[in-house]
N, C-alpha and C positions, 0 to 999 in steps of 0.2 A: 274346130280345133286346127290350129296352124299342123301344115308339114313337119314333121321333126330336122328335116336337112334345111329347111325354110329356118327355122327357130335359130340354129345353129350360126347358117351365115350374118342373121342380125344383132346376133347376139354377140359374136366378132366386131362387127362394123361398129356398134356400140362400146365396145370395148377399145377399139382403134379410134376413135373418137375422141377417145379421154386422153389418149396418150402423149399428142404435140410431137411425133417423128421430124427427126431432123434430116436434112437435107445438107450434105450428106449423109449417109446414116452411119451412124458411130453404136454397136452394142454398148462400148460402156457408160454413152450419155443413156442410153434406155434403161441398163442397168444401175445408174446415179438415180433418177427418173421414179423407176418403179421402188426404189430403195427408200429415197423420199417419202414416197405416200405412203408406204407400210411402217417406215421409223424402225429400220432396222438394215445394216448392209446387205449386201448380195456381194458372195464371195464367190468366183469362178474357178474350177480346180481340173485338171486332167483326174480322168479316174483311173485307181489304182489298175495295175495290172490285173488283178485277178479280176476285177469287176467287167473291165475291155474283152478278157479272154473268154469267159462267160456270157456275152455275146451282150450284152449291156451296152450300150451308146451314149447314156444319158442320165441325168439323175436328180434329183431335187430332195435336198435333206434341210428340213425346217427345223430352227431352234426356238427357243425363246426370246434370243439377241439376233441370231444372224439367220439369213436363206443362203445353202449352201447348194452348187450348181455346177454338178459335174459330168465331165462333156470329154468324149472320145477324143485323145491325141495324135492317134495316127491316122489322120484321113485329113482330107484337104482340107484347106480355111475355110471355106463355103459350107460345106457339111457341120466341118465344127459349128460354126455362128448358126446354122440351122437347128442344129443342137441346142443349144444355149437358147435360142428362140423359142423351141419347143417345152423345154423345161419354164422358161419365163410366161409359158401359154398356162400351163399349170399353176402357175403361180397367182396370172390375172384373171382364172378363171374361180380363184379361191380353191383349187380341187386339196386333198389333203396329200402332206409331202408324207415322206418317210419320217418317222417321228425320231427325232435325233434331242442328244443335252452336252452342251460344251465337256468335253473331256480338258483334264488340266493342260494342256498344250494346245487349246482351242479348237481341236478338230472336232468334227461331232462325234459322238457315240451312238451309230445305228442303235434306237430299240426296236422297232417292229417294221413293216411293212403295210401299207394298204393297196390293195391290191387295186389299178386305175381301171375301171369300168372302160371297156369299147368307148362308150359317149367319152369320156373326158378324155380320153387316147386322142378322138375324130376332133374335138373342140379343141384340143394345146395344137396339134398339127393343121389343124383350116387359120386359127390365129398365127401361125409362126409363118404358115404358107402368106398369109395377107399381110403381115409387118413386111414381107418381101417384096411383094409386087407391092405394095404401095410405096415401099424406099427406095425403088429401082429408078435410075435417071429419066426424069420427065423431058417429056418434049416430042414432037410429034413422029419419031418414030419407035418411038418404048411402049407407047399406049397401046398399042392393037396388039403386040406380042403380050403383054401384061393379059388385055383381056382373056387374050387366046389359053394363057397359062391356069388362070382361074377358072375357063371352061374345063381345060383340063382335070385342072384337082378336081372340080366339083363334080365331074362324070365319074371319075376314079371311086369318088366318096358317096356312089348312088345319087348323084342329084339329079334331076331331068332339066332341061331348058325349060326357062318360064316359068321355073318353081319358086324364083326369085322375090 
């Protein structure tokens, strides 16, 4: 039986496979991208206050027409677009959104909640981590700090050297 932190990273790598990242990287070609192969848009939205204030960062509300994907406004651009990547991790990883249905003004209408299991918390964040380093400027002084970073997360996220 494979490592479970093993599974994880392949399972990423396989997932970043599919995707065709641009160079530069632009979220909203990935969010055209993933919108594409699901046939349905991705709408990007600041979350309301009360959701920010309740310590919320992040969100992904799925309809029947749209994936909606809301993402903390007051924090730096980096943080936001890591946001947004993390929820997009969710999204490629198939995990279940918050169950929402177009209210007449298009917004969604939160119905329920499903609570995201540890595993699919650790797989949208090692995915949103790896749409990073892998869209970061190539060339031979980006590669060794990229790798360096990736040791990192993966120490952070229990993985050992060699587990690879």
């Amino acid at each position: 039986m494979p490592h479970p932190q093993l599974s994880l990273r392949k399972r990423c790598e396989n997932i970043l496979g599919h995707l065709d990242l641009t160079r530069p990287f632009s979220l909203d070609v990935l969010c055209n991208r993933i919108a594409e192969q699901r046939g349905r848009p991705i709408r990007l939205h600041p979350l309301p206050k009360e959701a920010a204030e309740s310590g919320v960062c992040g969100l992904w509300v799925g309809t029947d027409t749209v994936d909606y994907v809301f993402y903390e406004a007051q924090t730096t651009p980096l943080h936001r677009e890591h946001i947004v990547l993390h929820e997009l991790g969710h999204i490629l990883f198939g995990h279940h959104s918050l169950e929402g249905e177009e209210a007449d003004g298009g917004a969604p209408t939160v119905l329920g909640r499903t609570n995201y299991t540890t595993r699919q918390e650790q797989e949208a964040e090692m995915l949103a981590s790896m749409i990073r380093i892998r869209t970061a400027n190539s060339g031979p002084h980006t590669a060794a700090p990229a790798r360096g970073t990736l040791a990192r997360l993966e120490s952070a996220m229990g993985y050992e050297r060699g587990e690879r």
